[in-house]
Biotite code that builds the C-alpha atoms (Angstrom):
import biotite.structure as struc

atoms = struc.array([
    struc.Atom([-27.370, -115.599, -78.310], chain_id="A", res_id=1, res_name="UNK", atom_name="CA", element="C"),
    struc.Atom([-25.437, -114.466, -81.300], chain_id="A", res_id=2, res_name="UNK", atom_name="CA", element="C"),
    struc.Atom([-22.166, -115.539, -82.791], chain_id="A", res_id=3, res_name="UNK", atom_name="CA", element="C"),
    struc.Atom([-19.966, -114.895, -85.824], chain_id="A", res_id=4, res_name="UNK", atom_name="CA", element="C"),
    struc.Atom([-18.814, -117.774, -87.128], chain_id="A", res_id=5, res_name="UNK", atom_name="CA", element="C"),
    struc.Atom([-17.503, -118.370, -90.715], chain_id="A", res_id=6, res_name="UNK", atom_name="CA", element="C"),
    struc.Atom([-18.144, -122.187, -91.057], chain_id="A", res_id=7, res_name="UNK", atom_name="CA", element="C"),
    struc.Atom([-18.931, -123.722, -94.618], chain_id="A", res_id=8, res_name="UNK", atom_name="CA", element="C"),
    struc.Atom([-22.334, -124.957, -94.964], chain_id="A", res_id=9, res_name="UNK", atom_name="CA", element="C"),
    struc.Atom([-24.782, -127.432, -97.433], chain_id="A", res_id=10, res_name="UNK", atom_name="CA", element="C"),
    struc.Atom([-27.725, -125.514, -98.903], chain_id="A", res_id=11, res_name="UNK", atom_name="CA", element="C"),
    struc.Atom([-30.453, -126.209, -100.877], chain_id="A", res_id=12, res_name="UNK", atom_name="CA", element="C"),
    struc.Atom([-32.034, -123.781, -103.060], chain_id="A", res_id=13, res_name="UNK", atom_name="CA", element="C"),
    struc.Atom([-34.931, -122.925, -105.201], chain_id="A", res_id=14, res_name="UNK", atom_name="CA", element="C"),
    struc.Atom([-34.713, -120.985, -108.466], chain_id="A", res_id=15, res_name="UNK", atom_name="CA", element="C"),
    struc.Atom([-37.635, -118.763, -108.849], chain_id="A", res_id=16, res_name="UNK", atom_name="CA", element="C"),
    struc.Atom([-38.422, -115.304, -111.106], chain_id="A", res_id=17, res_name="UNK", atom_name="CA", element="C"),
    struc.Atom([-34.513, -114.904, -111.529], chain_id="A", res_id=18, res_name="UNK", atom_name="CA", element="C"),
    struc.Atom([-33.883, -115.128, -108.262], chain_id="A", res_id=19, res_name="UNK", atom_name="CA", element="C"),
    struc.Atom([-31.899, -117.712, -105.256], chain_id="A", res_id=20, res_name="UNK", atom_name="CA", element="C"),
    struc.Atom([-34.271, -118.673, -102.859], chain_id="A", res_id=21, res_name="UNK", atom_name="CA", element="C"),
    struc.Atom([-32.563, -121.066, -99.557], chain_id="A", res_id=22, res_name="UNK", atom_name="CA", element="C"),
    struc.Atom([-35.087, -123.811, -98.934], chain_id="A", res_id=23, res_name="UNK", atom_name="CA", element="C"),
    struc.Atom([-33.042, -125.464, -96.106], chain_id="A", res_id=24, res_name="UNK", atom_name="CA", element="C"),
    struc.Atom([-29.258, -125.983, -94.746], chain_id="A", res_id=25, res_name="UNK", atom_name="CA", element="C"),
    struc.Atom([-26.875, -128.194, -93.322], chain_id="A", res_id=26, res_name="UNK", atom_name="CA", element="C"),
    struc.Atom([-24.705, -127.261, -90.327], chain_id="A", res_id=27, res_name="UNK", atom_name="CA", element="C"),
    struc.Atom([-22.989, -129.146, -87.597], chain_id="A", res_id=28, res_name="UNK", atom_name="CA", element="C"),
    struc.Atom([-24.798, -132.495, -88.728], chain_id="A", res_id=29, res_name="UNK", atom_name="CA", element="C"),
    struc.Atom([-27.873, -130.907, -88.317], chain_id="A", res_id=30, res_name="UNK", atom_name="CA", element="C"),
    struc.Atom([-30.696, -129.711, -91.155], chain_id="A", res_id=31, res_name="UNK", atom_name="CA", element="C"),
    struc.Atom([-33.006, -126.596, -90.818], chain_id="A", res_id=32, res_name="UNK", atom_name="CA", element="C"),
    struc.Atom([-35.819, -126.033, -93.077], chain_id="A", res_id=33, res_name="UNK", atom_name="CA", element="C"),
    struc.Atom([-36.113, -122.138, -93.961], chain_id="A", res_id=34, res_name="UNK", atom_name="CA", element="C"),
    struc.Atom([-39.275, -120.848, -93.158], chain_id="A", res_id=35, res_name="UNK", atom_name="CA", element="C"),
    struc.Atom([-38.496, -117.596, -93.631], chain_id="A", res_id=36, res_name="UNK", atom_name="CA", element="C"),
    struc.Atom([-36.111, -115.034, -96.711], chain_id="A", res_id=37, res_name="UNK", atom_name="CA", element="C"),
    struc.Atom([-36.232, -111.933, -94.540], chain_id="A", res_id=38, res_name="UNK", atom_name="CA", element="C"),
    struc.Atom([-33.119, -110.169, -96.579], chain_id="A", res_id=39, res_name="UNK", atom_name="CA", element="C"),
    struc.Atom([-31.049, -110.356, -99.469], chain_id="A", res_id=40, res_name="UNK", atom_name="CA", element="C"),
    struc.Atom([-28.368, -108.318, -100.273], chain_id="A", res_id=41, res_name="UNK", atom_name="CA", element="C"),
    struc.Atom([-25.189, -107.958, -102.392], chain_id="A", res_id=42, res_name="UNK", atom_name="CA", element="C"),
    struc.Atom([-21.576, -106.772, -101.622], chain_id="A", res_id=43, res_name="UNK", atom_name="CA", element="C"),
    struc.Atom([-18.397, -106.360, -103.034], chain_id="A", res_id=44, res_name="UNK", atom_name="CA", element="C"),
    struc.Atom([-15.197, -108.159, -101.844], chain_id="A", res_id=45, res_name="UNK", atom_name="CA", element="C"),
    struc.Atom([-12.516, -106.041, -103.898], chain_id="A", res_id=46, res_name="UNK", atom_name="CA", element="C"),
    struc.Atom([-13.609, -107.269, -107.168], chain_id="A", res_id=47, res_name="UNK", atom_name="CA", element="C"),
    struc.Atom([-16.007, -110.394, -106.529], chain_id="A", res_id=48, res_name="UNK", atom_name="CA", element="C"),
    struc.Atom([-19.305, -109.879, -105.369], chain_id="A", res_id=49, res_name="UNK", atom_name="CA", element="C"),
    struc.Atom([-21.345, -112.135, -102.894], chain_id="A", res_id=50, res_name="UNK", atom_name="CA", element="C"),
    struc.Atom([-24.863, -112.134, -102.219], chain_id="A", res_id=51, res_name="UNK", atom_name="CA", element="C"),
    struc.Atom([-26.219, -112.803, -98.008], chain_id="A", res_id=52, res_name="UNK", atom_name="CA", element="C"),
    struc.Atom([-29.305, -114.100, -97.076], chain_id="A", res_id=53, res_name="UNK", atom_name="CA", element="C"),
    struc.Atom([-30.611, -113.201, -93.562], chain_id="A", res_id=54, res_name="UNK", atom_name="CA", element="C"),
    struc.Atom([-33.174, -116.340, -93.230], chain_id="A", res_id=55, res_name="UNK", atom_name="CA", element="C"),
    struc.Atom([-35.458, -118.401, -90.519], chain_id="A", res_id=56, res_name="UNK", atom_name="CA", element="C"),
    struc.Atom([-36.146, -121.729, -89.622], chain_id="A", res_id=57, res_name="UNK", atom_name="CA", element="C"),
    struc.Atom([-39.011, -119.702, -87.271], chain_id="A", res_id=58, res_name="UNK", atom_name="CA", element="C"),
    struc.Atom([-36.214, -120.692, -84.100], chain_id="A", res_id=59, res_name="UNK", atom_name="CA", element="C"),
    struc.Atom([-33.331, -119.855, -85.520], chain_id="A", res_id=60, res_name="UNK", atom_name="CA", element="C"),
    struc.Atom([-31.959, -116.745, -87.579], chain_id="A", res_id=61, res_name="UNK", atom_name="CA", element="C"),
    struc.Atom([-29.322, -117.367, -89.824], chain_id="A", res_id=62, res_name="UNK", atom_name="CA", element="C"),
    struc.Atom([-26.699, -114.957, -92.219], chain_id="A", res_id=63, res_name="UNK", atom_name="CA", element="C"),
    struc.Atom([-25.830, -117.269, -95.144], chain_id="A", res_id=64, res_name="UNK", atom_name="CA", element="C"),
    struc.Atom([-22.724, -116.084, -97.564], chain_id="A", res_id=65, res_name="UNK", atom_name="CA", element="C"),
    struc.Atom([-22.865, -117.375, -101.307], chain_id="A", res_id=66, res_name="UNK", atom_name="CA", element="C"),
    struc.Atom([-19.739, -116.688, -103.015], chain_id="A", res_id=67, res_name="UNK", atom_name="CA", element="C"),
    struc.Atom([-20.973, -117.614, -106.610], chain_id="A", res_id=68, res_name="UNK", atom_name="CA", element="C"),
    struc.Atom([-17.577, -117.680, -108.198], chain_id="A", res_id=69, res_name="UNK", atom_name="CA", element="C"),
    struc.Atom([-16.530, -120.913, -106.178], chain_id="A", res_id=70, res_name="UNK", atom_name="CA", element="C"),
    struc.Atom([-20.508, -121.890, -105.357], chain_id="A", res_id=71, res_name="UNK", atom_name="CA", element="C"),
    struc.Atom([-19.407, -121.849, -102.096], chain_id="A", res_id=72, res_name="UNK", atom_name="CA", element="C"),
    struc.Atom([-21.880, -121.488, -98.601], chain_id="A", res_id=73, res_name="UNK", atom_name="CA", element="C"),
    struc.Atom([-20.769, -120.320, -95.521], chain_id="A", res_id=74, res_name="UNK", atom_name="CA", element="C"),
    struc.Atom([-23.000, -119.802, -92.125], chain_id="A", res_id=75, res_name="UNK", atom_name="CA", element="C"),
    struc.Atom([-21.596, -116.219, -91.362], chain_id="A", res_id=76, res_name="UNK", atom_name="CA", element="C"),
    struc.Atom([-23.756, -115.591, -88.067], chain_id="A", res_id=77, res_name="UNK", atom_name="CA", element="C"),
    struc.Atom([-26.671, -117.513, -85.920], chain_id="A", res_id=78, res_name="UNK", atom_name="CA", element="C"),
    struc.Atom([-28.886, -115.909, -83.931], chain_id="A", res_id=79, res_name="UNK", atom_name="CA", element="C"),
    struc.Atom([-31.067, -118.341, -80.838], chain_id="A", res_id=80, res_name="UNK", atom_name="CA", element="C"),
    struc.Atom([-32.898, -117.696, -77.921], chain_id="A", res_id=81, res_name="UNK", atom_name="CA", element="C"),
    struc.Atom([-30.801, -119.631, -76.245], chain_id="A", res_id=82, res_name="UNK", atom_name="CA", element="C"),
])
């Protein structure tokens, strides 16, 4: 199943060689451990730019949105099996 969703999020992170790595989240009352950094990317929105994180809990595939300006997380799409 996947859905597009836009719902703000808890992360924690690791800081390692310069870069933001997810570690685990916190949606719907619920905490996933990230297994998996499959993708990281940047993007402009007009003049801010964002970074996404395609990641894994090894069940689960999740697009994370961090809008560093604000330090702000959002859960952007889920992938399941079910």
């Amino acid at each position: 199943m996947h859905e597009l969703l836009n719902d703000p999020i808890d992360v924690i992170v690791s800081f390692k060689d310069n870069r933001i790595l997810p570690c685990s989240l916190r949606w719907n009352e619920q905490n996933y451990v990230i297994k998996t950094v499959n993708l990281v990317q940047s993007s402009r929105e007009g003049r801010k730019r964002v970074f996404y994180f395609s990641v894994s809990d090894l069940n689960n595939y999740f697009k994370l949105k961090l809008d560093p300006e604000f330090l702000e997380w959002r859960l952007v799409e889920l992938y399941t099996d079910g």
